[in-house]
C-alpha positions as CSV (number, residue, x, y, z in Angstrom):
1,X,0.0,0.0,0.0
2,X,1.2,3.5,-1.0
3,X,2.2,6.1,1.7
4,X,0.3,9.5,1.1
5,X,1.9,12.3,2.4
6,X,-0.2,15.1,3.8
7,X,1.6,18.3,3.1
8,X,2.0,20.4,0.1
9,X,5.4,21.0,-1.3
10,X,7.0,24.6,-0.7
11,X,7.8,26.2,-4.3
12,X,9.3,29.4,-4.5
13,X,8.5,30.8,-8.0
14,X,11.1,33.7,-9.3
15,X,9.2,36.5,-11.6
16,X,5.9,35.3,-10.0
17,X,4.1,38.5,-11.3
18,X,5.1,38.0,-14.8
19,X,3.2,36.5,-17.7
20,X,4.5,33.0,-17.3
21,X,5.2,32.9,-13.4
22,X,1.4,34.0,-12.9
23,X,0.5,31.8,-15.2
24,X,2.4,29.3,-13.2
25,X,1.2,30.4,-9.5
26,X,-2.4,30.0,-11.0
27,X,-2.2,26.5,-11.8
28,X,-0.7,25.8,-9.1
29,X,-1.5,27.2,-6.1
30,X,-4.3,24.3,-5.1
31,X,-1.2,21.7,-5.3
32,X,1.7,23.5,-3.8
33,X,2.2,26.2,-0.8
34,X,3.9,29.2,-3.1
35,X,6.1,32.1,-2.2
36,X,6.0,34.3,-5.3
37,X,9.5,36.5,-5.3
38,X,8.3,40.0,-6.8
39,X,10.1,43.3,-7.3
40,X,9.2,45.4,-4.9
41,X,6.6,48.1,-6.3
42,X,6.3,45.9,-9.5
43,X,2.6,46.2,-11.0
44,X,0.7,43.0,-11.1
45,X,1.0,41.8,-7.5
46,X,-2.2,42.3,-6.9
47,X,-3.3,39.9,-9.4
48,X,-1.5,37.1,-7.7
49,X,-2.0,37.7,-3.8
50,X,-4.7,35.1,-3.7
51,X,-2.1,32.4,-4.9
52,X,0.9,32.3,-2.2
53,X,2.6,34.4,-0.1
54,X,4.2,37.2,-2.0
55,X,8.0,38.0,-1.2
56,X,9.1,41.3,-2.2
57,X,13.3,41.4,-3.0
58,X,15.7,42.3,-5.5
59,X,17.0,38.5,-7.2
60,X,20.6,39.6,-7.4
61,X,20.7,40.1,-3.7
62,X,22.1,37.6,-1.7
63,X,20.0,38.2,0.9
64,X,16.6,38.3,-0.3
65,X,16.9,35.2,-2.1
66,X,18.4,33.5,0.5
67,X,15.5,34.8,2.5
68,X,13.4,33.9,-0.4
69,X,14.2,30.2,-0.1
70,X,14.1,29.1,3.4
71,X,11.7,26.2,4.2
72,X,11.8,25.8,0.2
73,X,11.5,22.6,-1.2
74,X,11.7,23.5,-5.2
75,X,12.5,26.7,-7.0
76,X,10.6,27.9,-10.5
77,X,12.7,30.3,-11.7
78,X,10.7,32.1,-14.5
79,X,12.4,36.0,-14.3
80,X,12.9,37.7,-17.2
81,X,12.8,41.5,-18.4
82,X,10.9,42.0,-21.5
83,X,13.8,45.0,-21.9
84,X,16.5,44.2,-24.1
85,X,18.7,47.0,-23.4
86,X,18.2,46.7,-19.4
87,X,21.9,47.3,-17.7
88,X,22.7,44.5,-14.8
89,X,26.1,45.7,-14.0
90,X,27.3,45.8,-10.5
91,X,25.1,42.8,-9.9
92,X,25.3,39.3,-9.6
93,X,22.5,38.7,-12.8
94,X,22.7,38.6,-16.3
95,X,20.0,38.6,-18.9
96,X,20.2,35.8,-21.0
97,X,19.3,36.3,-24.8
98,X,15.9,35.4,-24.3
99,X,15.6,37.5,-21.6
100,X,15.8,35.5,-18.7
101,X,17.1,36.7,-15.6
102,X,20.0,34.1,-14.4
103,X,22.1,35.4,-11.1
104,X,25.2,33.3,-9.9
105,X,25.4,33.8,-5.9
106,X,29.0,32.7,-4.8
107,X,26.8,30.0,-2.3
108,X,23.8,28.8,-3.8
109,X,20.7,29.6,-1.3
110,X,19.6,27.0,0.8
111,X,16.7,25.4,-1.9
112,X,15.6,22.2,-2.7
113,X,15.3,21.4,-6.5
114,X,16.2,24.4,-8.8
115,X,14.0,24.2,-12.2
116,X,14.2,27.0,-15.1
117,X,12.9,27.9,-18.0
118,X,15.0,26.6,-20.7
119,X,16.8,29.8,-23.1
């Protein structure tokens, strides 16, 4: 006989207010507890409150994604800027050519399984 587990897996989901990451946290919110990692200020947070708890941060800082992922089991990292000249200098992110958002922390936060969307 199969053991069933009674809790929801914790997913943080990076660029949760954008197209595809509120796309994502709809879908998903009756199977997994979310924390939806948001620019502070950005527009469309409102639209995804209902879905998880929303966590405010910058992605290249160190310490809001490390405070982003604790008690994380899986990351969704969906961040992107739709802004092909956007400067990320003095950072730890780069835009990748299709415009996702990929940041290299000299420790990698304390998250379970990382997933992305591919490039």
């Amino acid at each position: 006989m199969p053991i069933h587990h009674n809790f929801k897996r914790t997913v943080l989901v990076t660029g949760a207010a954008g197209h595809f990451g509120s796309s994502f946290a709809q879908r998903a919110a009756e199977k997994y507890r979310l924390r939806l990692f948001v620019r502070e200020g950005q527009s469309g947070i409102e639209n995804i409150r209902e879905f998880g708890e929303i966590h405010a941060g910058v992605l290249g800082d160190g310490h809001d994604l490390t405070a982003a992922c604790q008690g994380i089991d899986t990351v969704v990292h969906v961040a992107a800027s739709p802004d092909p000249s956007a400067v990320w200098e003095g950072t730890s992110c780069a835009i990748t050519l299709s415009g996702r958002i990929t940041c290299f922390l000299p420790l990698r936060p304390p998250c379970g399984k990382w997933l992305s969307a591919p490039d």
